[in-house]
N, C-alpha and C positions, 0 to 999 in steps of 0.2 A: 904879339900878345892877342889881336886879335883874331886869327887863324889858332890859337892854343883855344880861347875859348872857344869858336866854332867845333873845334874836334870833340872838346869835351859836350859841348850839348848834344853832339850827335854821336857819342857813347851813349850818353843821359836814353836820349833816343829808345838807342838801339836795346838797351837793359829793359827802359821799359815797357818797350813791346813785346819782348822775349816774355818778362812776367804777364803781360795781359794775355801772351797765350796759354800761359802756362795755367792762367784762372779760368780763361774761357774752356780748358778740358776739363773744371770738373763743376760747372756751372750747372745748375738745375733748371728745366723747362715745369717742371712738376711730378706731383705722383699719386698715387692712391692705394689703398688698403681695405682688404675685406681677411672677414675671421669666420669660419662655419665651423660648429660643433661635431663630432665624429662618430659618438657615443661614448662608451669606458670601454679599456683594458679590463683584464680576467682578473687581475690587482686591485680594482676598483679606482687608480688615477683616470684620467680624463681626458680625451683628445680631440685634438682638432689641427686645423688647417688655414696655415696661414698664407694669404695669396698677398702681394705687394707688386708695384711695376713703381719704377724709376727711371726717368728721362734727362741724361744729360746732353751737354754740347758735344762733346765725342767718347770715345770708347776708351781712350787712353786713361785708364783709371783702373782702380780695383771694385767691386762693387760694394755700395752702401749698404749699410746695415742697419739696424735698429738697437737699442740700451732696452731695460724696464725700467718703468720712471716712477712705475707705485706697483704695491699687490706684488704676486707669486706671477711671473712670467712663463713659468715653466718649462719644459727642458727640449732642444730640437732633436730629434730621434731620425730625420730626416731631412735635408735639407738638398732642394734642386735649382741652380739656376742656369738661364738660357739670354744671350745677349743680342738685341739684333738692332741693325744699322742697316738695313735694306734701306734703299733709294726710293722703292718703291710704298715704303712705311711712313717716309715725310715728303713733309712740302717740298715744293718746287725753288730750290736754288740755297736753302737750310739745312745746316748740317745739325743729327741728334742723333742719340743712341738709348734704349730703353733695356734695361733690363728688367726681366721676367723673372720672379723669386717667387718659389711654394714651399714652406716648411711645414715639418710635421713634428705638431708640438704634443710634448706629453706634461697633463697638469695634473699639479696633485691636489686639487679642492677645483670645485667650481664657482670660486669665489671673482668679483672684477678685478681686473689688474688693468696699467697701461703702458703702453710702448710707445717711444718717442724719437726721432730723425730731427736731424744724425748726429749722430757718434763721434764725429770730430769735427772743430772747426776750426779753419787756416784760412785766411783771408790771403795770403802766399799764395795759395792753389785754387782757392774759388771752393773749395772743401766747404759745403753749408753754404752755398750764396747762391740765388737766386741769376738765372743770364738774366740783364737788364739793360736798357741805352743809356745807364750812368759809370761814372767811374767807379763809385762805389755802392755795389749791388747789394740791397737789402740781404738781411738773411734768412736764410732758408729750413723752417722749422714745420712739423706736422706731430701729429700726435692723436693715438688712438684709445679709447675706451671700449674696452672687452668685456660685458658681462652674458656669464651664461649659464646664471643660475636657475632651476627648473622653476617654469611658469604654473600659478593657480590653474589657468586657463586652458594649458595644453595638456598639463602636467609631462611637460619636454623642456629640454635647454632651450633657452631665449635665441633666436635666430637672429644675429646681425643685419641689417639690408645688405644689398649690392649696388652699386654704382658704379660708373666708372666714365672717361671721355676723354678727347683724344690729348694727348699731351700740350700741343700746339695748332694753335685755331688762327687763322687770319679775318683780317675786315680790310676794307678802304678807309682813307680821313673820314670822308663823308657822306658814309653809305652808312644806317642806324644798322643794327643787327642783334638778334636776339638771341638766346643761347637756353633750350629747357635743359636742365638737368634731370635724367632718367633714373630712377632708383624704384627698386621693388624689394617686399617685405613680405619673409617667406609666412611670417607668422600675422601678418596681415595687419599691424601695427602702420600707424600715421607718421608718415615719413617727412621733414621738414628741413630746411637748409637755413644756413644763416653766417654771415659773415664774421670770423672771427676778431676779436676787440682786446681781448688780453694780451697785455706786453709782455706781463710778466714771466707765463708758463710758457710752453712748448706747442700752443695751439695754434702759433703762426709767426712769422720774422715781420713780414711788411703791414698788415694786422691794418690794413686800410683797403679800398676799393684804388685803383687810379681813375684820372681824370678823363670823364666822359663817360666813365662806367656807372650802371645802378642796379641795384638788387631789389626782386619782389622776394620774400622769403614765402607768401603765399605758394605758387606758383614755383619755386623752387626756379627762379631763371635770372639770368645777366641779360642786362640792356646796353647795349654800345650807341651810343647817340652819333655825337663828333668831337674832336679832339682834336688839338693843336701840337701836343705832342708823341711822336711817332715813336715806331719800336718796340720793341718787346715789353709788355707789361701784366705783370705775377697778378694772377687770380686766385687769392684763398676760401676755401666753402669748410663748411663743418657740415653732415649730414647725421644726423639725430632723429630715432623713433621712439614714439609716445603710444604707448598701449590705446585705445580707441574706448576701455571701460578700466576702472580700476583692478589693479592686479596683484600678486604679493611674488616675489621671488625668495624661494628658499635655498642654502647654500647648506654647502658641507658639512660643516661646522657645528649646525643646529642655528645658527641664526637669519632672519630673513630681514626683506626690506616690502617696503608700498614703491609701486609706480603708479602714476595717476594720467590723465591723460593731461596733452597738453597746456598750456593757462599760460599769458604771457606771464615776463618776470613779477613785474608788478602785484600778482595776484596768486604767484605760485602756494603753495601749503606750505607754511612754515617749517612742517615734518623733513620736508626734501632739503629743508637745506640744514638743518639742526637734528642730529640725533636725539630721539626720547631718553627719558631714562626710568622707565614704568616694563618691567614685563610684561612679556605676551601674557593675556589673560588666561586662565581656566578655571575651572568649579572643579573642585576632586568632589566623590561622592561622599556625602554625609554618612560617618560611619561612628561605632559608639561602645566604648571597651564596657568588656561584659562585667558585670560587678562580680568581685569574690567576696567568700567568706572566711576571717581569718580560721588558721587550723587552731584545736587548743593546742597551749605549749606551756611550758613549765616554769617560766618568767612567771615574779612576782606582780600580780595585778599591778595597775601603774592609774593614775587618775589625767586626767586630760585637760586637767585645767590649767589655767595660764601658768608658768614658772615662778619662781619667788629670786629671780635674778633683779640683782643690781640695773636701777632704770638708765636705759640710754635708749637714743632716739640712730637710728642706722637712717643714713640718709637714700630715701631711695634715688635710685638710678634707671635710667628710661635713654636704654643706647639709641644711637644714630640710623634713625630709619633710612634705608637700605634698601637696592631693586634686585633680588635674587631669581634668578631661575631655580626652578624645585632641583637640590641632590639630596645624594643619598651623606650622611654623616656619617666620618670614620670613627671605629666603637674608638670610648672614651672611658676612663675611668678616672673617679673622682679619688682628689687626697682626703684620708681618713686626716678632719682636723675637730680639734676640740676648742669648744666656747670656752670664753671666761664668764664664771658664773656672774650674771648680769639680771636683771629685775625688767624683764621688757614691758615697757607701755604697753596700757592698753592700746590696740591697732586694731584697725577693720584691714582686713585683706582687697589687695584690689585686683580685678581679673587680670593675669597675666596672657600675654599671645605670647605662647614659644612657638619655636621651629618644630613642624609637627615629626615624630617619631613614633614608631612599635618599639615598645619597653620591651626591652628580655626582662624574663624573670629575675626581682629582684627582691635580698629580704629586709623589710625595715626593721628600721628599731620598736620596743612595745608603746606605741602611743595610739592616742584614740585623733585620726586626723578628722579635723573639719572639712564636707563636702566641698569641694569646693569646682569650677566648672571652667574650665580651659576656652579661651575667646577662640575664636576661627580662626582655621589655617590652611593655607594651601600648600600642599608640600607631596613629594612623590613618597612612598611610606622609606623609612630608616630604621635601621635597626642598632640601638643603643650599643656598649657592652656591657654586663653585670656591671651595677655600683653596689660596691658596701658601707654605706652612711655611718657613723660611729651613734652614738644615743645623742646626738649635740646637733645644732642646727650648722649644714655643711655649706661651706661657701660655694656658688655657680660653678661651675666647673666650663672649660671652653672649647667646643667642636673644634676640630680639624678644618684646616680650611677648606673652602669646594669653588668649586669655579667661580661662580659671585662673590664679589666682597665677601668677607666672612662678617660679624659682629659679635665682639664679645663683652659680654656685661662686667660690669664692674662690681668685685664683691660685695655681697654684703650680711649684715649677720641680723638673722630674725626677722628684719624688716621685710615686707617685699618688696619685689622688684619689678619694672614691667621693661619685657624685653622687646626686641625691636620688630613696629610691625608688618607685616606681610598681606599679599594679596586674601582677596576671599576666598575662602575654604568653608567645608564643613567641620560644624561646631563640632566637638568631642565631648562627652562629658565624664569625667572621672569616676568612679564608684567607690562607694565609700566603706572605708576597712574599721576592723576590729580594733582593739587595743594589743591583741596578741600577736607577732609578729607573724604573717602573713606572705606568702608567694603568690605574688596576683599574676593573672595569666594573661597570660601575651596578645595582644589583637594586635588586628591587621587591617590596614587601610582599601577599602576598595581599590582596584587599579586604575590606574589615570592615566593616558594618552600622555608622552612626554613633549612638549612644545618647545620651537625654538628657542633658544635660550636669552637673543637679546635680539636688539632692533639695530640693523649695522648702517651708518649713514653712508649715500650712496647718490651720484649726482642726480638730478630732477629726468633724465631721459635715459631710456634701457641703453644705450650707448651712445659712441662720438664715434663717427669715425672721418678722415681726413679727404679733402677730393681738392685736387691744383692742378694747375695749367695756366700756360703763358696766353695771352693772344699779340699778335705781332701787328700791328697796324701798319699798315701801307701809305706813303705820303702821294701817291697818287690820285688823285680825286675829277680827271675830266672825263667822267664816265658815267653810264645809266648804270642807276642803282637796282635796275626794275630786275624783281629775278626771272631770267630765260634770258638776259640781253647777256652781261657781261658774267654773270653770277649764275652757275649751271641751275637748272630748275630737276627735281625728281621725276618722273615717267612713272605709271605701271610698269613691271609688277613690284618695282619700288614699295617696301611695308614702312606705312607709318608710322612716325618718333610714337617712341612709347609701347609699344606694342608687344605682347607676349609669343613668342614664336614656339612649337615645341619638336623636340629632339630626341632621339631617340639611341640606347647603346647600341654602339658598334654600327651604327647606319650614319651616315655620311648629311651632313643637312645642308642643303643648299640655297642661298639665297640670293635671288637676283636682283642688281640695283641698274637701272636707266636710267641718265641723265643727257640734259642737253642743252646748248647755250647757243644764242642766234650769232654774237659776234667773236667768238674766241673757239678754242678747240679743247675739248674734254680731253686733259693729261694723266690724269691719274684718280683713282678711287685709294685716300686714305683712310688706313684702320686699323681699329684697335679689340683687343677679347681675351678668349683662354686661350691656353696653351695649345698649342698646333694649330691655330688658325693658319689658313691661306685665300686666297684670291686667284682667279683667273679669269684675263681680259676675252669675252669672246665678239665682241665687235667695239666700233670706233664709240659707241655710245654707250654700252653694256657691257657688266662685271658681273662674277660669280663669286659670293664669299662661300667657303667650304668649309666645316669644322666635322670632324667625325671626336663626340664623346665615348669615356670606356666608362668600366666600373665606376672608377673613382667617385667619378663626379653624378651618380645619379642621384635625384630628387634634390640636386642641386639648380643654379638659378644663376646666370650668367650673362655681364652686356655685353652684346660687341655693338658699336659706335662706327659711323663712318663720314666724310664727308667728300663730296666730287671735287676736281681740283681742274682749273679750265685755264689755259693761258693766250693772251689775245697776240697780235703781230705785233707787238711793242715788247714781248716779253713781261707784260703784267698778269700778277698770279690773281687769281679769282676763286675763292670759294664757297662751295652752297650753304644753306643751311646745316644744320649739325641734324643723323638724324643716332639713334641710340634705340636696340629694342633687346630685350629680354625673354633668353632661350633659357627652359625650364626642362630640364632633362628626365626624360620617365624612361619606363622599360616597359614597353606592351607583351604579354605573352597570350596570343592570341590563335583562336582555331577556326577554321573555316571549314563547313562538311557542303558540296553542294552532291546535288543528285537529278534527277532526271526531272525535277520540278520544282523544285526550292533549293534557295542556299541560306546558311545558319554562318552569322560571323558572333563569337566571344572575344571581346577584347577587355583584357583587366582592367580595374578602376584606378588608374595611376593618379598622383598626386592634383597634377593639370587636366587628367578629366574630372576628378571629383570638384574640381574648381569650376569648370565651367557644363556638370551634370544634366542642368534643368534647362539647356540651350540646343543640345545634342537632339539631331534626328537625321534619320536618313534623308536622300535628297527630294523624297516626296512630301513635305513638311505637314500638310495638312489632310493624308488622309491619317485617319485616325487607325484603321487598322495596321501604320507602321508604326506604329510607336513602341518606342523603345522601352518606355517602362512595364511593357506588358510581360514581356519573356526576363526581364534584367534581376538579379539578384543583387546583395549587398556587396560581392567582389567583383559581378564581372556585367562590363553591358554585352546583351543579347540580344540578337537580331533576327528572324527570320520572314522570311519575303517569297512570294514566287518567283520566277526568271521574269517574268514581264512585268512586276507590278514596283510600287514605293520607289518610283525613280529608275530605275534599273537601264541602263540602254547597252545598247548593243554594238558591237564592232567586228569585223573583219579581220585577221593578222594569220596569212596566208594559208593552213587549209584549216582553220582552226576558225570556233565564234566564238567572243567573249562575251561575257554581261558583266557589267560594270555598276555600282553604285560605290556608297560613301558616307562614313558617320563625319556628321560636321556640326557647327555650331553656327555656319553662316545663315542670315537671314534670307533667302530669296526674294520676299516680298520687297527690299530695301538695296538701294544700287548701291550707295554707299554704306563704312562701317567705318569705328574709326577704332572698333575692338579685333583682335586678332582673330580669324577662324579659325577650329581646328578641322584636322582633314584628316581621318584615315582611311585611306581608298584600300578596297578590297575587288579580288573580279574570280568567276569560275569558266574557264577554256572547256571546250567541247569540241572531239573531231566534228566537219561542216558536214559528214556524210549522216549524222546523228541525228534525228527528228525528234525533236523537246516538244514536252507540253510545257505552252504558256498561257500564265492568266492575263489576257488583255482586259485593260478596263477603259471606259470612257474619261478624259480629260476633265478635270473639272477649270472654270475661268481662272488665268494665272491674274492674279491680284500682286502690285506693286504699289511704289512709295515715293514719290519725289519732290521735293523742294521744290514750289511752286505750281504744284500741280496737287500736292496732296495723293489720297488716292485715288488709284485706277485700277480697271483689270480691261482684259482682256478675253472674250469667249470665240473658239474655234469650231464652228460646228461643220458637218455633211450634211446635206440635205435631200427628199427625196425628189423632189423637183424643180422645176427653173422658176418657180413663183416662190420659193423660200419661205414655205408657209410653216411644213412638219419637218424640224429637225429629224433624220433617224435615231429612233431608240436607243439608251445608252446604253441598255440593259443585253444588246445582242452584236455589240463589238467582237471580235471583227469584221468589218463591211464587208462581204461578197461582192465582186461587180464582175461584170463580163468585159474581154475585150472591148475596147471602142466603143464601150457606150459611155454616156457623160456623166461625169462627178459633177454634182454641184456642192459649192462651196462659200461659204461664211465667216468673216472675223468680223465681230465690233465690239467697239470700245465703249467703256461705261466708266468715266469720270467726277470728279466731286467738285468740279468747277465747269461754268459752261461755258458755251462757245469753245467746243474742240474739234477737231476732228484725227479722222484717222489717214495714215499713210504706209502701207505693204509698200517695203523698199525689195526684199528677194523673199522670193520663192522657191523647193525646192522639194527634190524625195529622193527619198532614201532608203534602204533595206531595214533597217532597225532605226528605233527613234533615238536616232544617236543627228544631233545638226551636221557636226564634227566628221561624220563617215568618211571613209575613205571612196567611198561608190554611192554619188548623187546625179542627178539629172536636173539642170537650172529649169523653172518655170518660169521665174520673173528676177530681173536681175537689174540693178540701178534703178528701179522702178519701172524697167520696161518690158513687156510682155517679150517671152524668147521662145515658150512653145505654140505652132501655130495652129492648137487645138484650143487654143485656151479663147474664151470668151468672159469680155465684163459686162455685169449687169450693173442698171441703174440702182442707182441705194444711196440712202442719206450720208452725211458726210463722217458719219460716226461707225459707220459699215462699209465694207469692202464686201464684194460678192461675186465669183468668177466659177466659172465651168472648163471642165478640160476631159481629154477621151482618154478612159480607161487603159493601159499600158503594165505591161511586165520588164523584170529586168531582162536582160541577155543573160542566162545562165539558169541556175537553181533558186532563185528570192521569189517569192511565193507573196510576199509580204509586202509593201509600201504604205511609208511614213510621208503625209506631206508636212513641211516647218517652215515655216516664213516668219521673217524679222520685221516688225514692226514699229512703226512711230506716234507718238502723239505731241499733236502741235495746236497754239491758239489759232483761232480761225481769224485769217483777213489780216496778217504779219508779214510783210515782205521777207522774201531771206531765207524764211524756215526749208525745210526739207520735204515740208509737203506742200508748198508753195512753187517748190522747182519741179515738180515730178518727174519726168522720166528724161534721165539724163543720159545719154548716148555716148558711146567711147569718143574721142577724139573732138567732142563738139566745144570744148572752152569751156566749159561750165564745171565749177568744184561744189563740193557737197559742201554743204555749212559746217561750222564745226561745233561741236555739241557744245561749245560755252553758252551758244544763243539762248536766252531764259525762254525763249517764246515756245519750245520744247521740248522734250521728253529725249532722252536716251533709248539707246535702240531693241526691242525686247526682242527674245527669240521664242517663237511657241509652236508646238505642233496639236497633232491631231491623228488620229489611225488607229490600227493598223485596217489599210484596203485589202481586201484577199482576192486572188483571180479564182473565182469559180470555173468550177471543170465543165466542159463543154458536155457532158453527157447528162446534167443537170435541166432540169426545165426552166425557160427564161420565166421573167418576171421585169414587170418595167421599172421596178427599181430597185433597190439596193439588196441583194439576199441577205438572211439574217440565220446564217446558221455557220458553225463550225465543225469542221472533221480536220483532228489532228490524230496522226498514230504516236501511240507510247512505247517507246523503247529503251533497251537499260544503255543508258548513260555511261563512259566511259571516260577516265584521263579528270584531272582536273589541278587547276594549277591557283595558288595565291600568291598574290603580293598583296603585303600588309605597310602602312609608309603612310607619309607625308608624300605626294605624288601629285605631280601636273602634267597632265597628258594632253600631250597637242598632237594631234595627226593631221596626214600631209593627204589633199585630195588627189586622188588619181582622177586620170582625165576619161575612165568609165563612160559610157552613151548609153543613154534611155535611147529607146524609138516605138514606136506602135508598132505592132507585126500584122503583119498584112492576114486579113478575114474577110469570110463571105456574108455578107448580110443577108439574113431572112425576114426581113422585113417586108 
């Protein structure tokens, strides 16, 4: 008996493993949803594009769908999905699968609707349930709010935000951890998160935070503190935008709504959550039927005085005031009926409000009517049909019904009646007729603008839409929490959470991410985006993410999301921070003309430059003749420059010269930025046998920014002699000098704090003022003099000042650039950089690392250009001050237009003196 039970418990067992795997394949990790407008169809419905990603435990499954759960959903005319389960897409030793779904939805109004996940739920299959470390896994619900109906403001469909993050996120027990949530708004609407709380709808299954989690809804982020219990645990967000000023959306339909800006619940506008019931206002224009005159007719005179009927009292009637939007009324014809002769009281008449209408011509009976004056009415003009009244007082007769309520009065005989009232309008006032029967002539209401018809109730924020994700906690905990130890830390050229990156059609964007961890080994970069993302490892520390966009998607707005993934000797997973940035896709069509002395770049004003317009300059930021608003129109910015001037520098690339600049939004003054730059590098190639005019001009002091130092700048000057007294002139750049005779030279710094000094780490020259060249000659390098022409003069601590002899390249450079990188450090700091001076290869000594607050990051600045003056020239003791260039036509030229980072590799090139006779 007891081996019979044994067997069966271990049937028991075996079934119910089989089903927990059976749930674990269709278990949910999370997902998210974005919706973008399209414009219309030639039909006048409405399109757009619906993007969703879903994350289960394995692939074994059919893919999830979505119901509509309110509103017109409308119809999918296209539907694409793509499934992937790459190893290299999730964590280390976690199995999941996410599918990719883009449909192409056709709407027939632009009115909200919502859609809601999922579709089926089987607790059998895990179908709707959340993966979780309980037996039984909360359920797994999301749900979206789509409105996009045309904004006041833009006068466009209301743009949804974007969001999005990576499916599954890890932490330790007891490492805290923070998580922003990244979301951008194309319509520049206030983006806010918040944890969902309703049991009852579709806005969430588990509809709580777990334990050790906390929400800033500020801030839009998750706090992970510490927790006792491990495993996978569900993160529901709701992401909602609030106009920034009040707004009104109109719809298809003819009805519209108010948004307003944000306001906690407490104090939100009653309107957002209670539809009105008052129509949209308007005035019609004050208009006023002309009076006729009855014609004669051959009816016996008739007298207009009261009737001699039988007295009875008609009770009036005053219908149910009613909120109508203005229509037009279907023609009506009244039943010819006859009174019983009745003796009416005396009565005073009281103003009636009808629905305002243009009478067609109609004939009365012979009576003499009393003037009488139609109350205000607002109403879009109607045209009756012919009534023929019999000689008797005819009972109301009832419009056809029109879109609003109708109201129809209740008969009555003799008495009057007041019907039901309406908005304000312009008064009417009747004209008063003959006793002879009479055709009064028809008027017509001024025209009125037709306004939406009603006020539709519509949730308190332009939309909902859904953002989830598991994070998995680790019960490992004897480890440093500090990020760089166990937890990879970011690197340059790493781009900052939040940041807007831009993209361009059919151009490939590349983003490089560097991470690094002192005790574990960098395993993987996971990530998340559009459609065709990839990735490519190109060393132990560094990833390339890649996304080339097409049509589709331009002036569209897109995350990709990553995080580094590091595993130590124990096999314990570690991961970095979350970072997330926002690629904005434009289409530049741009034209570059260079010629034998300038080059001209037009680049369109795409959605992401008109966004960051008033930022943009070449990379000479402060002179004033590069600016860019000078030549730029309303569609295109416009640039033009000499080959030497607004930043331009120069490069080598075998027999060819470039000149290089760049429209950017970077600040140079500022080493840090926590705003994205934009970059568009343009360059014009020249065969090297070609002789350019260039405008050289004098340096002005490079001026920076830094934490702790405030500002500084820096001034490079030449001089004419070794007592440093006259700068040479700016005004006659570039320097003539002879062979071997000495340059003197100057940098000092001019700081907003005292006690500083300065520290020249290298020195160097180069053919063009490019740092970067490919063909330089060291002057000073680790801080240690390497040319043995070069001499230091004495100078305060805030100046460097050194001399060196005159020298040409080997070959055709006619020209030298000297550039030396620069330090500024507090004076009398052990440690700093300019405390160690000159530090020799091989001697034990490391440079500081820039964390040190006692200084300044390393500047780079030049000065030049030096000319070798021709020997057939009359000397002069110092610097000649004249230029001779030949002009010649220019040939060949080549652009690239991009997002572009150009690193060049120095060749091992040799300056030397060439050996001369002195006449001295």
């Amino acid at each position: 008996m007891a081996s019979l039970t044994l067997y069966l418990l271990h049937v028991l067992l075996l079934v119910d493993s089989a089903a927990a795997l059976n749930r674990f394949s269709f278990l949910f990790y999370g997902g998210s949803l974005s919706v973008t407008p399209k414009g219309q169809n030639s039909d006048g419905t409405y399109k757009a594009e619906l993007r969703n990603k879903l994350t289960t435990y394995t692939c074994d499954r059919y893919p999830s769908d979505y119901s509509c759960n309110s509103g017109n959903c409308g119809q999918v005319t296209k539907n694409s999905f793509r499934r992937y389960d790459d190893v290299n897409m999730t964590s280390y030793g976690i199995s999941s699968c996410t599918d990719d779904i883009i449909k192409e939805l056709k709407l027939y109004s632009n009115l909200p609707f919502e859609i809601r996940y999922p579709t089926i739920l089987n607790s059998g299959l895990g179908l709707g349930y959340w993966v979780a470390n309980t037996r039984y896994p909360p359920k797994w619900r999301m749900m979206g709010h789509v409105d996009l109906g045309t904004r006041s403001d833009t006068g466009e469909s209301n743009r949804l935000p974007v969001t999005s993050i990576l499916p599954l996120l890890r932490v330790s027990r007891n490492c805290p951890r923070s998580f922003k949530i990244t979301a951008f708004d194309h319509d520049g609407d206030n983006v806010r998160c918040r944890i969902p709380m309703n049991w009852n709808g579709y806005e969430c299954g588990n509809c709580r935070l777990p334990a050790g989690f906390s929400f800033d809804e500020n801030s839009c982020s998750i706090q992970y503190t510490h927790s006792t219990q491990v495993g996978n645990q569900a993160i529901e967000i709701v992401v909602e935008d609030f106009p920034n000023n009040p707004i009104t959306l109109r719809y298809s339909d003819g009805s519209y709504t108010d948004k307003r800006p944000f306001m906690p619940p407490n104090r939100r506008d009653r309107r957002q959550a209670f539809a009105p019931t008052t129509a949209y206002p308007t005035t019609a224009a004050p208009t006023t039927a002309a009076p006729t005159t009855a014609a004669p007719t051959t009816a016996a005179p008739t007298t207009a005085a009261p009737t001699t009927a039988a007295p009875t009292t008609a009770a009036p009637t005053t219908a149910a005031p009613t909120t109508a939007a203005p229509t037009t009324a279907a023609p009506t014809t009244a039943a010819p009926t006859t009174a019983a002769p009745t003796t009416a009281a005396p009565t005073t008449a009281t103003p009636t409000t009808a629905a305002p209408t243009t009478a067609a011509p109609t004939t009365a009976a012979p009576t003499t009517a009393a003037p009488t004056t139609a109350a205000p009415t607002t109403a879009t003009p109607t045209t009756a049909a012919p009534t023929t009244a019999a000689p008797t007082t005819a009972a109301p007769t009832t419009a056809a019904p029109t879109t609003a309520a109708p109201t129809t009065a209740a008969p009555t005989t003799a008495a009057p009646t007041t019907a039901a009232p309406t908005t304000t309008a312009a008064p009417t006032t009747a004209a008063p007729t003959t006793a002879a029967p009479t055709t009064a002539a028809p008027t017509t209401a001024a025209p009125t603008t037709s306004p939406p018809m009603f006020y539709r109730w519509t949730i308190a924020a332009l939309s909902q839409l859904p953002l989830q994700f598991s994070v998995q906690v680790d019960q490992y905990a004897d480890h440093s929490c500090l990020d760089g130890d166990f937890f990879p830390v970011f690197l340059a050229p790493t781009p900052s959470n939040g940041v807007n990156l831009p993209a361009f059609v059919d151009q490939t964007l590349e983003i490089k991410v560097k991470s690094r961890a002192e005790y574990a080994t960098i395993n993987n970069l996971i990530i998340t985006g559009p459609r065709g993302i990839t990735k490519e490892k190109i060393s132990a520390e560094e990833y390339i993410i890649k996304w080339t966009p097409t049509d589709n998607e331009l002036n569209d707005h897109f995350p990709i999301c990553f995080v580094s993934e590091a595993i130590d000797g124990e096999n314990r997973v570690f991961q970095s921070e979350l970072h997330c940035v926002i690629v904005d896709v434009g289409h530049y069509e741009t034209k570059v003309t260079c010629n034998e002395t300038t080059m001209m770049v037009e680049v369109e004003k795409s959605y992401l430059i008109r966004r960051h317009e008033n930022n943009l300059h070449l990379r000479a930021l402060s002179d004033a003749s590069c600016n860019l608003a000078t030549h730029s129109n309303q569609t295109h910015l416009v640039a033009v420059m000499s080959l030497g001037e607004c930043g331009t520098f120069v490069e080598e690339q075998g027999d060819n010269i470039i000149f290089k600049n760049e429209i950017t939004s970077a600040n140079p003054n500022k080493v840090i930025t926590r705003q994205h730059d934009i970059e568009i590098a343009f360059f014009c190639s020249y065969p090297k046998q070609t002789n350019l005019t260039l405008g050289f001009t004098h340096k002005n002091p490079y001026a920076f920014e830094e934490k702790g130092f405030g500002a500084f700048n820096f001034q490079f000057e030449f001089f004419e002699t070794q007592r440093f007294q006259k700068p040479v002139d700016a005004d006659v750049y570039p320097v003539e000098v002879y062979l071997k005779q000495m340059m003197f030279m100057q940098i000092e710094a001019t700081a907003s704090i005292p006690n500083t000094e300065l520290f020249v780490e290298t020195c160097k020259a180069t053919p063009y003022d490019n740092p970067n060249s490919q063909i330089s000659y060291t002057i000073i390098e680790h801080g240690c003099v390497r040319d043995n022409t070069v001499q230091i003069y004495p100078s305060p601590k805030s100046q460097f000042r050194f001399g060196m002899q005159a020298f040409e390249f080997i070959g055709t450079h006619e020209s030298v650039y000297i550039t030396c990188t620069v330090i500024l450090c507090e004076t009398g700091i052990a440690g700093t950089r300019c405390s160690q001076g000159c530090i020799r290869p091989n001697s034990g000594m490391n440079r500081v690392r820039r964390e040190a607050v006692a200084q300044s990051s390393s500047h780079s600045i030049s000065q030049g250009p030096l000319r070798l003056a021709s020997t057939s020239d009359s000397k002069v003791s110092g610097p000649s001050m004249s230029l001779a260039m030949n002009l010649l036509l220019v040939v060949g030229c080549l652009l690239v237009c991009g997002v572009v980072i150009y690193r060049s590799r120095r060749s091992r090139a040799k300056y030397q003196p060439l050996a001369t006779t002195d006449t001295d």
